[in-house]
PyMOL commands that place a pseudoatom at each C-alpha (Angstrom):
pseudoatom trace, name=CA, resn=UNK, resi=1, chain=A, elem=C, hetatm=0, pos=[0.000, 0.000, 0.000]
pseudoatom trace, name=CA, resn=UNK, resi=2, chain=A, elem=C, hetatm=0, pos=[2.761, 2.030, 0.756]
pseudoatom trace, name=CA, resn=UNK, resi=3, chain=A, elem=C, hetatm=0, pos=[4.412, 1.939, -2.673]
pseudoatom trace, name=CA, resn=UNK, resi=4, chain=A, elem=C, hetatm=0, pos=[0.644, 2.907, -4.121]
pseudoatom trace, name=CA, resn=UNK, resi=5, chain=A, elem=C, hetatm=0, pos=[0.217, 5.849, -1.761]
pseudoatom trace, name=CA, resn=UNK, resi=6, chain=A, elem=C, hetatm=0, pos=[3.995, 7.063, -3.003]
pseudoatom trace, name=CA, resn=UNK, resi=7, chain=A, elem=C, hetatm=0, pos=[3.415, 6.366, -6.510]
pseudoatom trace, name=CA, resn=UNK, resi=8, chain=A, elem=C, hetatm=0, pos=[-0.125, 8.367, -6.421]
pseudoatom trace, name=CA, resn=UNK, resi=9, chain=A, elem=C, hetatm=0, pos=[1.701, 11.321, -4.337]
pseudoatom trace, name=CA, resn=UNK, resi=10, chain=A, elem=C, hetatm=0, pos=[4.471, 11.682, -6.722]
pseudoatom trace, name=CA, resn=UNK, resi=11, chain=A, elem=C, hetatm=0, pos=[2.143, 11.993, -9.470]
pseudoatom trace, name=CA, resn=UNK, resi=12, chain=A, elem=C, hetatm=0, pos=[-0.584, 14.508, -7.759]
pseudoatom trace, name=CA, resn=UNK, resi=13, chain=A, elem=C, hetatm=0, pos=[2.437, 16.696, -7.498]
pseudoatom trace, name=CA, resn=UNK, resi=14, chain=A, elem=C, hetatm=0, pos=[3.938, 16.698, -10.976]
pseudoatom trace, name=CA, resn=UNK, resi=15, chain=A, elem=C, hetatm=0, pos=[6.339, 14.232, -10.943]
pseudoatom trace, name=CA, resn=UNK, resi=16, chain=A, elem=C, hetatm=0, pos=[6.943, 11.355, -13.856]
pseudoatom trace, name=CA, resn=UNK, resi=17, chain=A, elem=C, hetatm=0, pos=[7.121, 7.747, -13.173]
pseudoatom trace, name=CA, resn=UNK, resi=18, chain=A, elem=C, hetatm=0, pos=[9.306, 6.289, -16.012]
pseudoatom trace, name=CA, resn=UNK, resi=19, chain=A, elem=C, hetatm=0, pos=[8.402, 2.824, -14.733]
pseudoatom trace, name=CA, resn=UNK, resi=20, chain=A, elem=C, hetatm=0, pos=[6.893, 0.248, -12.379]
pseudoatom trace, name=CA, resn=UNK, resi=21, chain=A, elem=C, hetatm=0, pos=[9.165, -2.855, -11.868]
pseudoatom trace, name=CA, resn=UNK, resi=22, chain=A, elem=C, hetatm=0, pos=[7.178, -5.184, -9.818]
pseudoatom trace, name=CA, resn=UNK, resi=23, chain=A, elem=C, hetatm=0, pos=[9.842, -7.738, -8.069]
pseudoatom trace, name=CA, resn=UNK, resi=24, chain=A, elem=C, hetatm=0, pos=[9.234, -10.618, -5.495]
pseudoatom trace, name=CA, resn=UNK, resi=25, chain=A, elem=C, hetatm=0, pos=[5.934, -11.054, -3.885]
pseudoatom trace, name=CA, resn=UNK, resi=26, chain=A, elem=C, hetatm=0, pos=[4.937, -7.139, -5.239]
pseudoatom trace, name=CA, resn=UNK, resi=27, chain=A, elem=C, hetatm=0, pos=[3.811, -9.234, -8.630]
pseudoatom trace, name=CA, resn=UNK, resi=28, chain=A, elem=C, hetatm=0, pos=[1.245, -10.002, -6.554]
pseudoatom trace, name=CA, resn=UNK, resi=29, chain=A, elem=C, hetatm=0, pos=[-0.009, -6.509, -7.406]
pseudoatom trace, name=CA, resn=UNK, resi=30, chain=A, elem=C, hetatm=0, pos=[-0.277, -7.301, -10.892]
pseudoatom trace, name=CA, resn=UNK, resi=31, chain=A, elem=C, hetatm=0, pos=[-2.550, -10.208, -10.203]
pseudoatom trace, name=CA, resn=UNK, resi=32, chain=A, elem=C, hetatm=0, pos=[-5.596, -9.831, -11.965]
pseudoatom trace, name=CA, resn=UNK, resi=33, chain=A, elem=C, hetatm=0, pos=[-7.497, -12.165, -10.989]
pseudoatom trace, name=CA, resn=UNK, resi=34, chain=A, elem=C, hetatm=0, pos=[-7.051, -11.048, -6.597]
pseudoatom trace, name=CA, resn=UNK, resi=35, chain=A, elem=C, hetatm=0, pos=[-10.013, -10.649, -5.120]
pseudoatom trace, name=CA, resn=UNK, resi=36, chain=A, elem=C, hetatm=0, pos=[-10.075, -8.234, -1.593]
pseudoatom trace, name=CA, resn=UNK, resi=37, chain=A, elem=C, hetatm=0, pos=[-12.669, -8.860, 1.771]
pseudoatom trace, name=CA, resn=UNK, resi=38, chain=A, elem=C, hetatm=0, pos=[-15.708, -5.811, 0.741]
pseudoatom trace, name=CA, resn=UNK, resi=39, chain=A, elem=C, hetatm=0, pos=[-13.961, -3.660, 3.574]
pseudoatom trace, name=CA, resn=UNK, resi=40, chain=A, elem=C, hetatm=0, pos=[-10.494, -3.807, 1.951]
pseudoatom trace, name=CA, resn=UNK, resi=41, chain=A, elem=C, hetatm=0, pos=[-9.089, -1.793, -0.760]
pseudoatom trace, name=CA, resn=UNK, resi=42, chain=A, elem=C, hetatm=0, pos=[-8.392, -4.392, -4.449]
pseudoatom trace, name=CA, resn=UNK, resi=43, chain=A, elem=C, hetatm=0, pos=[-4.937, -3.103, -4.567]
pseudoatom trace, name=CA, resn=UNK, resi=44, chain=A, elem=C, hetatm=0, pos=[-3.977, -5.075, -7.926]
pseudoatom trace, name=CA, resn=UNK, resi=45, chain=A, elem=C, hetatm=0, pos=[-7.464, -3.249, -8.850]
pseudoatom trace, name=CA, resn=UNK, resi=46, chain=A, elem=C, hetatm=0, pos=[-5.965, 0.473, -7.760]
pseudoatom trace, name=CA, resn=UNK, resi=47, chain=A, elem=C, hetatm=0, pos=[-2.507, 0.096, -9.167]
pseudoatom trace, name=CA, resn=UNK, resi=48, chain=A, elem=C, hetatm=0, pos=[-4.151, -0.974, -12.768]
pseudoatom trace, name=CA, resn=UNK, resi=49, chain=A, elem=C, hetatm=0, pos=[-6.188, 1.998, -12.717]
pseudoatom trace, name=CA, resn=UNK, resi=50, chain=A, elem=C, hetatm=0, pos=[-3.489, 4.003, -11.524]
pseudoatom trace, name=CA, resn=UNK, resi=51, chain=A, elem=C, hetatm=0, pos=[-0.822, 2.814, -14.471]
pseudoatom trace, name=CA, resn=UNK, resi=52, chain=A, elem=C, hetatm=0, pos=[-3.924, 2.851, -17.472]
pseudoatom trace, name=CA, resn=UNK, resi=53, chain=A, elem=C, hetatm=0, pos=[-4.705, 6.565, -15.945]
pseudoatom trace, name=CA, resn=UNK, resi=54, chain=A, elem=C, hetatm=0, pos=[-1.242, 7.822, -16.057]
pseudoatom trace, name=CA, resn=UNK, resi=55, chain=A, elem=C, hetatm=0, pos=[0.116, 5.344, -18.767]
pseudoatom trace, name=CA, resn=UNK, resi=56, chain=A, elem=C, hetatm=0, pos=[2.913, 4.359, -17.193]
pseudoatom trace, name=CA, resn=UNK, resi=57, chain=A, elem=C, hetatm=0, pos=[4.859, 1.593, -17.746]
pseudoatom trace, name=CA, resn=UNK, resi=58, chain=A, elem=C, hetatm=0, pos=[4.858, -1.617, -15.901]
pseudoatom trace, name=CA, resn=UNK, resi=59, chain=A, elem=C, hetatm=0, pos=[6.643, -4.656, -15.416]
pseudoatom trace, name=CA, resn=UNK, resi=60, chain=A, elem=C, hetatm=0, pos=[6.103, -7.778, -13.452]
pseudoatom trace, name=CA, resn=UNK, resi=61, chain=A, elem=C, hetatm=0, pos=[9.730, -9.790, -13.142]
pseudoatom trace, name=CA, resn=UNK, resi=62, chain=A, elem=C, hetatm=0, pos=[9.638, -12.785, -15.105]
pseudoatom trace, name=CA, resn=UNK, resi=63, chain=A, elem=C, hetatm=0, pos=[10.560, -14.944, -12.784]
pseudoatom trace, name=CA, resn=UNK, resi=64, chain=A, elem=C, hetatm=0, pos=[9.083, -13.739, -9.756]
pseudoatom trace, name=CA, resn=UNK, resi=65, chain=A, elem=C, hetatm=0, pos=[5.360, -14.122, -11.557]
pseudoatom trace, name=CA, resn=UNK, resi=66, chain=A, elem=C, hetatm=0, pos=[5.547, -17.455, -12.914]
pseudoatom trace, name=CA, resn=UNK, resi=67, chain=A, elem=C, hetatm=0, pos=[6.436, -19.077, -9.458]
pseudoatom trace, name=CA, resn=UNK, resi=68, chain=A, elem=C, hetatm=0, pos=[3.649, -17.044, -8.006]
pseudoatom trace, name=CA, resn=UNK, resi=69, chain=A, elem=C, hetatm=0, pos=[1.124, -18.103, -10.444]
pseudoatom trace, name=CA, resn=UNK, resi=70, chain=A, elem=C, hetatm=0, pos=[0.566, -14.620, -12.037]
pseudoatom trace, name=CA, resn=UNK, resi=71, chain=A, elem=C, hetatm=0, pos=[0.885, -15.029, -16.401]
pseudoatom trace, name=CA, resn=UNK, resi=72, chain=A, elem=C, hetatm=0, pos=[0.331, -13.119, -19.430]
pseudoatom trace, name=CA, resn=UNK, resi=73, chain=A, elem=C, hetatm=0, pos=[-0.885, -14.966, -22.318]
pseudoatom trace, name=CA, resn=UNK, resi=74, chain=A, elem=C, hetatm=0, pos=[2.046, -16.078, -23.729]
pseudoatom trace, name=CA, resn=UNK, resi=75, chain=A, elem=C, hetatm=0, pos=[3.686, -17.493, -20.660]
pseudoatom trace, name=CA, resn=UNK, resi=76, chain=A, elem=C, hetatm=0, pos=[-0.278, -18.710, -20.037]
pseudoatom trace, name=CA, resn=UNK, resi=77, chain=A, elem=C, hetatm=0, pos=[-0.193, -20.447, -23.781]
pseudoatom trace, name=CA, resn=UNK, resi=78, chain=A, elem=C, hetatm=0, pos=[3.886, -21.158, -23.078]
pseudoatom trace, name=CA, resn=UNK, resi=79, chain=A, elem=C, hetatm=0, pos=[3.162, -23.470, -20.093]
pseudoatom trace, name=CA, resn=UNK, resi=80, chain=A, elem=C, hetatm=0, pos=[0.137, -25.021, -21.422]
pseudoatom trace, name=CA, resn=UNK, resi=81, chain=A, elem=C, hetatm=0, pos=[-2.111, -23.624, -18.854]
pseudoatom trace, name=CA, resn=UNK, resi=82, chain=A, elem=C, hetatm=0, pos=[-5.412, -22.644, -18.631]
pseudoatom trace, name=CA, resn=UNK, resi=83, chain=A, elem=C, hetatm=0, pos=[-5.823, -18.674, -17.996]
pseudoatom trace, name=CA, resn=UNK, resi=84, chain=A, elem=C, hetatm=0, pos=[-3.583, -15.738, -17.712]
pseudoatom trace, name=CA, resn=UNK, resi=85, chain=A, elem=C, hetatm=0, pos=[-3.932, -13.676, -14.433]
pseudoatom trace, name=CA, resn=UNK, resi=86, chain=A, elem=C, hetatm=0, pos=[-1.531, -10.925, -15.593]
pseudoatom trace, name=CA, resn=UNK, resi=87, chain=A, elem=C, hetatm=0, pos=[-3.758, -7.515, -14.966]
pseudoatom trace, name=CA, resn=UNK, resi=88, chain=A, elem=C, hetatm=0, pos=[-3.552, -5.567, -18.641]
pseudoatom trace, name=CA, resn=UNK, resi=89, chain=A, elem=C, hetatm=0, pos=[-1.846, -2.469, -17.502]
pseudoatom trace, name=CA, resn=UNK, resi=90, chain=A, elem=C, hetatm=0, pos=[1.793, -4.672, -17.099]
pseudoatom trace, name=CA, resn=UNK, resi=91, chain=A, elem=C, hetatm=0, pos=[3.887, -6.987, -18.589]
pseudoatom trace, name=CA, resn=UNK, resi=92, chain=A, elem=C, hetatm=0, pos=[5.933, -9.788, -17.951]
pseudoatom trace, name=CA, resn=UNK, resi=93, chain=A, elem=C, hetatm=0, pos=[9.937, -9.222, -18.430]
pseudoatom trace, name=CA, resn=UNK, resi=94, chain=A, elem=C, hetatm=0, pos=[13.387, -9.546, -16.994]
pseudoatom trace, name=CA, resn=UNK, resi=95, chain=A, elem=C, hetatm=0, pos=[15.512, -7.410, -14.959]
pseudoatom trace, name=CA, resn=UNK, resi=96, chain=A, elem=C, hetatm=0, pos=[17.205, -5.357, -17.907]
pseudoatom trace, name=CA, resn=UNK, resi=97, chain=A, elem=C, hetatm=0, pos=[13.849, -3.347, -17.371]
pseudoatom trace, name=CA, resn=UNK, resi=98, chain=A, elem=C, hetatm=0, pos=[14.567, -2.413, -14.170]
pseudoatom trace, name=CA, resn=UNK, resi=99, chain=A, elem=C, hetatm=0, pos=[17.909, -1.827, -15.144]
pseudoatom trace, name=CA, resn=UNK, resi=100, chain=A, elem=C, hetatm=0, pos=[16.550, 0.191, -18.325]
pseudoatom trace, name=CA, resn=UNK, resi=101, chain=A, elem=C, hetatm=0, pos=[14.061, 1.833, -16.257]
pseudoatom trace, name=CA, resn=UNK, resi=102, chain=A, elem=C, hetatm=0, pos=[17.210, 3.385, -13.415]
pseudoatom trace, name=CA, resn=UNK, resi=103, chain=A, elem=C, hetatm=0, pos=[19.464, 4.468, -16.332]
pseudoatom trace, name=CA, resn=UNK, resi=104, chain=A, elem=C, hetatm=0, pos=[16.033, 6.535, -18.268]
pseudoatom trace, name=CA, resn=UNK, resi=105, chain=A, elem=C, hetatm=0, pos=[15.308, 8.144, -14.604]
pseudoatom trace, name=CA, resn=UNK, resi=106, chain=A, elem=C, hetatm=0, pos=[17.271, 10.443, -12.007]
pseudoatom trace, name=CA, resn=UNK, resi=107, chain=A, elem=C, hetatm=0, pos=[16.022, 8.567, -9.273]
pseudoatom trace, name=CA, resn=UNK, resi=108, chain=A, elem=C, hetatm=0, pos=[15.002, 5.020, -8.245]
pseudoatom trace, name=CA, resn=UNK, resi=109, chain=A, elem=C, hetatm=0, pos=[12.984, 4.110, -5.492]
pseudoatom trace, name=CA, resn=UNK, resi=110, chain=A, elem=C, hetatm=0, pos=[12.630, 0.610, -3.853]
pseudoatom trace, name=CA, resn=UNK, resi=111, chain=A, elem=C, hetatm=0, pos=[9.776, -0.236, -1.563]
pseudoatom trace, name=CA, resn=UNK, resi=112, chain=A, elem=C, hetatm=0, pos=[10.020, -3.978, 0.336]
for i in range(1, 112): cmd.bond("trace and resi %d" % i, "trace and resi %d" % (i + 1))
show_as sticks, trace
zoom trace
C-alpha cells in the first residue's frame, strides 16, 4: 500500500514515473485475478487503474510471476495452462527493465 500511496503522491504533485518494476511477492499486485474482503481496498485493482490513468509503464519480473502463479498470455499459452492472471496495464519481463528503467530516470525508489 505504501508503494501505491507514493506512486499516487508523486504523481498529484507533478512528478513522472518512467516505470513500475514489480519484483518478489509485489507481482502479486499485478494479479488480476485477486479478489479483496468488501472492507479492503483491491490493490492489484488500484494500481491498474493508476498505471492505465497515467500510462505508465509496468513490469512484473519474469521470474518472480511465474512461481507465483501470475501469467500473461504467452507465458499462459507457453506453459500449457489454462488462464492468464496478468492484470492488462503490465507486462511480464526480466531485470534489464529495471535496469533500463534506473538508467532513463534520475532517481530510483525501492519499496520492500
Amino acid at each position: 500500500m505504501t508503494a501505491y500511496q507514493f506512486a499516487r503522491a508523486a504523481v498529484s504533485q507533478g512528478h513522472e514515473i518512467y516505470r513500475v518494476f514489480f519484483y518478489g511477492d509485489g507481482v502479486l499486485n499485478a494479479n488480476s485475478l485477486s479478489i479483496s474482503p468488501q472492507d479492503e481496498k483491491n490493490l492489484p485493482q488500484a494500481w491498474h487503474n493508476f498505471l492505465a490513468n497515467n500510462e505508465i509503464d509496468s513490469v512484473a519480473c519474469v521470474s518472480s510471476a511465474l512461481v507465483r502463479g501470475i501469467l500473461s498470455s504467452q507465458e499462459s499459452k507457453r506453459h500449457k495452462m489454462a488462464d492468464m492472471s496478468l492484470c492488462a496495464s503490465t507486462q511480464i519481463a526480466g531485470l534489464g527493465q529495471l535496469v533500463d528503467a534506473a538508467l532513463q530516470s534520475d532517481r530510483l525508489v525501492s519499496f520492500g
